[in-house]
N, C-alpha and C positions, 0 to 999 in steps of 0.2 A: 059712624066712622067717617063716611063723606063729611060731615058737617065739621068733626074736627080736621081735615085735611082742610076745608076752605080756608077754618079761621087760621092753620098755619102758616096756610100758603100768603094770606091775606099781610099778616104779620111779619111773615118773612120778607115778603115784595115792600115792605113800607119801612123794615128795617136798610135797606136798600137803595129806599128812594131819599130817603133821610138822610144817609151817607153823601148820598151823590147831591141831593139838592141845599146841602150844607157847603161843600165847594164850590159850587156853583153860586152861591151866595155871597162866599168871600172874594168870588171875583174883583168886585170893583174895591175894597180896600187895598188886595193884595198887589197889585196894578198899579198901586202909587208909592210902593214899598221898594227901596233901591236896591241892588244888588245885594250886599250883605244880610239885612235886613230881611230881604225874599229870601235868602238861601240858609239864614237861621231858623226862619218858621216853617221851611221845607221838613223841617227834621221829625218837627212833633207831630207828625201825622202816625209814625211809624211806636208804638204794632197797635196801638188801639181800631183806627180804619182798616189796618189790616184783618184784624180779629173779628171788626163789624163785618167785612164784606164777606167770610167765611160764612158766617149765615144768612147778610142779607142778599147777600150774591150766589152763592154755591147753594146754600141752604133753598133760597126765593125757585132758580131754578129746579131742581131736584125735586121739592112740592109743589110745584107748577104742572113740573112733567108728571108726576102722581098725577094728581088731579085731572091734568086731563086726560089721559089711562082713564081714571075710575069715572070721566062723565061721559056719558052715551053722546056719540055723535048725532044724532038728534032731537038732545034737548037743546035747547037757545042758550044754555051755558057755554056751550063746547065752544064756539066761535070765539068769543070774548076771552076763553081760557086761553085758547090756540093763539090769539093776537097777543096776550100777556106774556105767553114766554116765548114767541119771537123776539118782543121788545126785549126781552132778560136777555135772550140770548147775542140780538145785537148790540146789547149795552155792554156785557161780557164782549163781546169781540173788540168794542171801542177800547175798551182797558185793557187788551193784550195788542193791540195795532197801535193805538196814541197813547194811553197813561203809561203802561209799564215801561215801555221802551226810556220814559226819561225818569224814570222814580231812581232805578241804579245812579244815574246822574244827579242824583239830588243825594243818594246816600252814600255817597261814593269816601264819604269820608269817614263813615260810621261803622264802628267794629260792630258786624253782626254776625252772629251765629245758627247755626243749626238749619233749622225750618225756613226761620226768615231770612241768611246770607240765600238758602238756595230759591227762595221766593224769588229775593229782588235782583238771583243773578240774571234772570229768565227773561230775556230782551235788551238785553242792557247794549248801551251803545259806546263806541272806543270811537270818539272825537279825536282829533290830532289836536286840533282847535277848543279843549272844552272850556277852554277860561278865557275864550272872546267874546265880549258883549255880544254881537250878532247872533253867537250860538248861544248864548244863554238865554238873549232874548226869546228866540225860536224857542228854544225848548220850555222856556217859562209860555208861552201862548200856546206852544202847543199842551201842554198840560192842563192849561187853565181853560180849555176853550173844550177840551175830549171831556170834560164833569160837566161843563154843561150838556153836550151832547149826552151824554150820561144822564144829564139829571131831567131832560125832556124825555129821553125814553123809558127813564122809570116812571116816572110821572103819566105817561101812559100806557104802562103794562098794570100801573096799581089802578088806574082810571078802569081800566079795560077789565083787569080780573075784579073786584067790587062788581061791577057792572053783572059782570058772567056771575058770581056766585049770589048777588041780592034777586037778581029778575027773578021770573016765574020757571022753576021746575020743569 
């Protein structure tokens, strides 16, 4: 049973990091992409990342926290496990302090319903200002800079748990 918790938690964390370190990747095209152009491909994120980060976020966390529950705090696992879902967790904080608060801004013009209207109503920001370059620029850098932050700290909770669950017992 521990064994299949690792490989979930394993898989979950990497479903996770893949989300974020695919962002983080289009940085630098998106960067060169003009206003309309930025705020057209803002759209197609919505609900597939959404629905990834359900497991590789919520899911990553939630086997994480199993896991380290079911490993003894003195094997040489526990530390590495305990480092992974800090990192989850303040990667999770980074996407409720900088991503979310501008995702409403991005989908501000998209009929959504149900689950996901009440998702992306959750931080949403009421600019006076939201269609001046200045603030879109802000809020396109601040989006595009919280997935990197994102994709470094997933990047070392998947580093960290591998590490805790391959060592020695």
């Amino acid at each position: 049973m521990l064994q299949a918790l690792r490989t979930l938690s394993v898989v979950l964390v990497a479903v996770g990091m893949g989300l974020a370190l695919a962002h983080a990747l289009e940085l630098p095209g998106k960067l060169r992409l003009d206003k309309a152009a930025y705020n057209s491909v803002q759209t197609i994120y919505y609900p597939g990342f959404t629905i990834g980060g359900l497991f590789g976020e919520l899911g990553a966390m939630l086997a994480t926290a199993a896991l380290l529950i079911a490993t003894p705090f003195a094997s040489p696992a526990f530390w590495p496990t305990l480092v992974a879902l800090v990192g989850l967790l303040i990667m999770h904080g980074v996407f409720w302090a900088m991503t979310q608060p501008v995702n409403r801004f991005w989908l501000r013009d998209q009929k959504l319903h149900g689950a996901g209207a009440a998702f992306f109503a959750v931080g949403a920001r009421h600019d006076s200002e939201q269609s001046a370059d200045h603030v879109w620029t802000a809020y396109r850098n601040q989006w595009e800079y919280s997935h990197v932050a994102r994709a470094v700290l997933a990047m070392l909770s998947l580093i960290s748990l591998v590490w805790g669950v391959t060592g020695p017992a």
